[in-house]
MARDREN-310385 format. One record per residue (C-alpha): x, y, z; chain. Coordinates in Angstrom, 1 decimal. Example, Ala and Ser with C-alpha at 12.3 -4.5 7.8 and 13.67 -1.06 7.14 Angstrom:
<atoms>
12.3:-4.5:7.8:A
13.7:-1.1:7.1:A
</atoms>
This chain:
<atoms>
-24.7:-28.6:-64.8:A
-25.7:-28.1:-61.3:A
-29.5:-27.0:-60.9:A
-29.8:-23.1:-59.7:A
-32.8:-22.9:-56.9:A
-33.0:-19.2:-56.9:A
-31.7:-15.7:-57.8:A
-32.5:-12.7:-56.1:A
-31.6:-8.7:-56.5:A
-30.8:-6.2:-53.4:A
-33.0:-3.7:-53.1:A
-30.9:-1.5:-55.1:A
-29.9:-3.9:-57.9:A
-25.6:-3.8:-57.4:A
-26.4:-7.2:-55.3:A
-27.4:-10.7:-56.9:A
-27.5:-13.6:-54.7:A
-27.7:-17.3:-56.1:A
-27.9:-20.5:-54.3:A
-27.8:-24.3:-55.4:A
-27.9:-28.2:-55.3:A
-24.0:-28.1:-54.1:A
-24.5:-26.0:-50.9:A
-23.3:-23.1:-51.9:A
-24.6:-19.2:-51.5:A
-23.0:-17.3:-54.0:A
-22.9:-13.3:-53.8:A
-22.2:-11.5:-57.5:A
-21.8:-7.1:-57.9:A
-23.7:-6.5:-60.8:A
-22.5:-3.2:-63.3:A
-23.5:-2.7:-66.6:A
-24.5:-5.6:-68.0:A
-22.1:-7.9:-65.8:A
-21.3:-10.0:-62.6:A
-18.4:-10.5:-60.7:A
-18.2:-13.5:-58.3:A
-17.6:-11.3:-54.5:A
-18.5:-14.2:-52.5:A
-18.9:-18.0:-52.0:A
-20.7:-18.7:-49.0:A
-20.8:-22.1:-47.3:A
-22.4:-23.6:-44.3:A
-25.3:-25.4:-45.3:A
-24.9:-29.2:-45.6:A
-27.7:-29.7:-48.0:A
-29.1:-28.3:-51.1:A
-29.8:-24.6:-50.2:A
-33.2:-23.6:-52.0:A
-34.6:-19.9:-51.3:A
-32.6:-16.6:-50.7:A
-33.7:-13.2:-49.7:A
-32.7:-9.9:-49.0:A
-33.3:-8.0:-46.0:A
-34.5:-4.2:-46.6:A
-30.8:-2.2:-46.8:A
-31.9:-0.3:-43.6:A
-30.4:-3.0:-41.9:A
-27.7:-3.6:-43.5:A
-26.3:-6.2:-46.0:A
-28.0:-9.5:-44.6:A
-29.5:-12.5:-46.5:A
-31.3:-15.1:-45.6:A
-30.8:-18.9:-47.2:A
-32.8:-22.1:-46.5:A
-32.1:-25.7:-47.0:A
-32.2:-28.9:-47.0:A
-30.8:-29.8:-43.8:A
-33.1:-28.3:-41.9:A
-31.2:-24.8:-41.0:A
-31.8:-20.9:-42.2:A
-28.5:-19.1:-42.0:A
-28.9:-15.7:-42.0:A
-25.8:-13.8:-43.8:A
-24.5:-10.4:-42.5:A
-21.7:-8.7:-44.4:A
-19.2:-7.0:-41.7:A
-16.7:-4.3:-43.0:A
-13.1:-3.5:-41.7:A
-12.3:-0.3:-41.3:A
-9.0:0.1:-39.4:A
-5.8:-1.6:-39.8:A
-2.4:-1.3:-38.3:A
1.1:-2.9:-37.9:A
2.4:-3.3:-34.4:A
5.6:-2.2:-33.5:A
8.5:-4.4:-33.9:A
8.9:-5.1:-30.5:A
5.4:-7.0:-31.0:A
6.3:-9.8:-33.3:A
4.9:-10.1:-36.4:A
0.6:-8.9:-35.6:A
-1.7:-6.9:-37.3:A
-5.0:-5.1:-35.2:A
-7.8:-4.5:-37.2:A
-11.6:-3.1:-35.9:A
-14.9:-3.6:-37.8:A
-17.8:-2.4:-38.4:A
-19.7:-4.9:-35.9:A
-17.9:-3.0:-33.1:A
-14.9:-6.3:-33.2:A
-11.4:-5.8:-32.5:A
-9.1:-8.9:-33.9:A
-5.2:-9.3:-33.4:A
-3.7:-11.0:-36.0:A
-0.5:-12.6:-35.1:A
2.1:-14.9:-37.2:A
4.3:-17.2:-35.4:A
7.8:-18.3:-36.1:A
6.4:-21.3:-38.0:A
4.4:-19.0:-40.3:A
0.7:-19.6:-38.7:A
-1.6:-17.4:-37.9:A
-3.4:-16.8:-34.9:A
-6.3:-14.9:-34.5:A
-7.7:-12.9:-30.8:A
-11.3:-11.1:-31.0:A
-12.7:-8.9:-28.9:A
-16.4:-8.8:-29.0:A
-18.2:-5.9:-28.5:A
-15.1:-3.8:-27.8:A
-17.1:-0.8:-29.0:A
-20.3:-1.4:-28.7:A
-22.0:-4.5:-31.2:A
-23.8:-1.4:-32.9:A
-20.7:0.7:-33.1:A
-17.9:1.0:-36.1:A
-14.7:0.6:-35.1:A
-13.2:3.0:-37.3:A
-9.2:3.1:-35.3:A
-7.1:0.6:-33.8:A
-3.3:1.6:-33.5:A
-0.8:-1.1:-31.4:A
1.8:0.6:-29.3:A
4.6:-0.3:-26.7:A
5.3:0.8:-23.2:A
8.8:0.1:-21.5:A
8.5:-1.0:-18.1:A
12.1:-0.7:-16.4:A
11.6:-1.1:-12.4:A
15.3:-0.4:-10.7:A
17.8:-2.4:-11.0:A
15.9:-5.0:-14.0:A
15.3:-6.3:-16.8:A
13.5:-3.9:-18.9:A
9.8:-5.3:-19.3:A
7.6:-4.3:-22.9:A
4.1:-4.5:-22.7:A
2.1:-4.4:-25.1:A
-0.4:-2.2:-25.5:A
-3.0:-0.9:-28.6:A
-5.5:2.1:-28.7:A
-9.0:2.0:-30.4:A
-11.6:4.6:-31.3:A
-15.0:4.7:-32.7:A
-18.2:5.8:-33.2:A
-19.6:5.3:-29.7:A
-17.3:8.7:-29.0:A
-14.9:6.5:-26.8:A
-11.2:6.3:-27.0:A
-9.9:2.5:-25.4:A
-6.8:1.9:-23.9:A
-5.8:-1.9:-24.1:A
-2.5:-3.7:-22.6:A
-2.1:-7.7:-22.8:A
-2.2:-10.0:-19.5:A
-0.8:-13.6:-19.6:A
-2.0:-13.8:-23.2:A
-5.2:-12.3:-23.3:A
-6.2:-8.5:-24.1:A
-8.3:-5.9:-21.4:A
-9.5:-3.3:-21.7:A
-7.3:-0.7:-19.4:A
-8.7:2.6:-19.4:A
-11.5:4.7:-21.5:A
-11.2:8.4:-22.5:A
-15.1:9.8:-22.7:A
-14.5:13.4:-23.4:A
-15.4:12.9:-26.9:A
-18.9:14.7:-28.1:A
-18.3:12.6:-32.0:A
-17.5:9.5:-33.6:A
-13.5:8.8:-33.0:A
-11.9:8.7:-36.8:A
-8.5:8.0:-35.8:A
-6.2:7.4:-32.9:A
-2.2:7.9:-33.2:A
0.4:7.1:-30.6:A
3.3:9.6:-30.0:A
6.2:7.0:-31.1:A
9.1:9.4:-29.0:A
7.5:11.3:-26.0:A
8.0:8.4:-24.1:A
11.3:7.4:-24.6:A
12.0:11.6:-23.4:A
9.6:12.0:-20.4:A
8.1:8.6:-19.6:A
4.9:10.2:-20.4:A
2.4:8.8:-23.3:A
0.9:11.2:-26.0:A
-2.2:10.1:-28.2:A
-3.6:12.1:-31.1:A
-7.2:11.9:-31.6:A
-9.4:13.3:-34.6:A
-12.8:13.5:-34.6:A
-16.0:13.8:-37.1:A
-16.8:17.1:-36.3:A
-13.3:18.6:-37.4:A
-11.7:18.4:-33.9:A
-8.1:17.1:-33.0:A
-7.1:16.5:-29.3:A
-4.0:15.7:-28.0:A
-4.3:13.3:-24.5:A
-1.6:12.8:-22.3:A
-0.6:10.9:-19.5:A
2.6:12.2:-17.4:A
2.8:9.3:-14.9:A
1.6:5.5:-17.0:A
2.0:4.2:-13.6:A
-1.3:6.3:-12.3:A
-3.0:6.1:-15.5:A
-4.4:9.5:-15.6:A
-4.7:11.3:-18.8:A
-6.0:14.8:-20.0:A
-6.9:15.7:-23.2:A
-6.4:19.3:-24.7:A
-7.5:20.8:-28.0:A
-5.5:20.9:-30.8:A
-7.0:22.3:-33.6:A
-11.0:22.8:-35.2:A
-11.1:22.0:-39.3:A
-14.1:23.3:-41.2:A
-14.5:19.2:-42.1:A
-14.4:15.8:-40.8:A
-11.0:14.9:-40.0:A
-10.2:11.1:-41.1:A
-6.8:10.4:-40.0:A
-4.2:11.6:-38.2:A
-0.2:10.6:-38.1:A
3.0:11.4:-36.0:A
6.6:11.8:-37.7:A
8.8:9.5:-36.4:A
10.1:12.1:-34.1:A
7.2:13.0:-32.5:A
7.1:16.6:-33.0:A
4.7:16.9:-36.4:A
1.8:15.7:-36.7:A
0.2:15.3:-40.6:A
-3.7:15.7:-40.0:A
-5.7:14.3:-43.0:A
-10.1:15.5:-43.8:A
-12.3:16.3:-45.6:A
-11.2:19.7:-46.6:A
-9.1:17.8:-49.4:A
-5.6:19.2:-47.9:A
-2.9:17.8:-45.9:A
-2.0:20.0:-42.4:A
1.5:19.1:-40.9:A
0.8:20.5:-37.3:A
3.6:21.2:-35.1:A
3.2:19.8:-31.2:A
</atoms>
């Protein structure tokens, strides 16, 4: 039996954090009656002997002392966007959290994962609630088509990013500030390119909004956004057809628009 130094509640009694002689924090959702391991925290190299909760106002964080000397205060990050890139990516998966992160997640041939963050890519006290990879095709005259890559991001610091990849490493390329809400979702136009050499991007907005931006020369890297639509509701996500032309807008008043662009 290994000894148990302490138990404590959350503030609001869902939360029960345990800690004990074999290093470990563990995290357990209490309902009716009942507790379901969530997680098992390690980094102490000692018997861990206290917990304690912060006040939920900022945020899920605990605190755990031991006996190796350290306190490790516990934060509990959540994801809130993810997306597949285009084939012509590889295998790699872009998510954006709550701690204002971005992380590419990419799989080699040998099946290993490889993970690139962006800190503060929004703002450390900003969700990242959209992060959408997307292609352009660089074809100078007379060679070798070039792809870079390229993702979009959005959150609740109003901004919409523009990132593209340089000798292995992600920057930021261009931000769109015309935004007066938190960004919800971004969506590339997967066909306007391959038609005009221009690049479309939907964007849809807290307070009901959805923009269209476009940029009709990527080599000048000028975009202007237009108006699409107001809802009556927060809009949460928005999504292109494979041809470009529709565009299914998903909110908060509980129906499905197909808008045509």
């Amino acid at each position: 039996m290994i000894p148990q130094h302490d138990a404590q509640m959350n503030y609001y009694g869902t939360r029960l954090a345990t800690c004990s002689s074999d290093r470990s924090v563990k995290i357990f959702h209490v309902n009716n009656g009942g507790q379901n391991l969530v997680a098992d925290l390690r980094g102490h190299e000692g018997p861990v002997w206290q917990v304690t909760w912060v006040h939920p106002m900022y945020g899920n964080i605990l605190a755990s002392c031991s006996y190796d000397r350290k306190v490790i205060i516990w934060k509990e990050e959540n994801v809130n966007s993810v997306c597949w890139g285009p084939y012509d990516f590889g295998l790699i998966l872009a998510c954006g959290s709550s701690d204002g992160a971005i992380s590419l997640v990419t799989c080699s041939g040998d099946q290993q994962w490889d993970i690139k963050k962006i800190n503060n890519a929004h703002n450390s006290e900003n969700n990242v609630y959209a992060v959408v990879p997307g292609s352009l095709i660089d074809q100078p005259s007379g060679q070798k088509p070039n792809c870079i890559k390229r993702f979009v991001s959005g959150g609740c610091d109003n901004l919409v990013k523009l990132w593209k990849e340089e000798d292995g490493q992600w920057k930021e390329d261009q931000k769109l500030e015309a935004h007066s809400d938190w960004v919800r979702d971004v969506c590339w136009d997967p066909h306007i390119y391959l038609i005009t050499k221009s690049l479309s991007l939907a964007v849809c907005l807290q307070d009901g909004r959805v923009f269209i931006w476009t940029c009709d020369d990527p080599s000048d890297n000028t975009w202007t956004a237009k108006l699409l639509h107001k809802f009556n509701d927060v809009v949460w996500h928005v999504s292109w057809s494979i041809t470009g032309n529709i565009l299914a807008v998903s909110g908060g008043h509980n129906k499905l628009y197909p808008e045509f662009t």
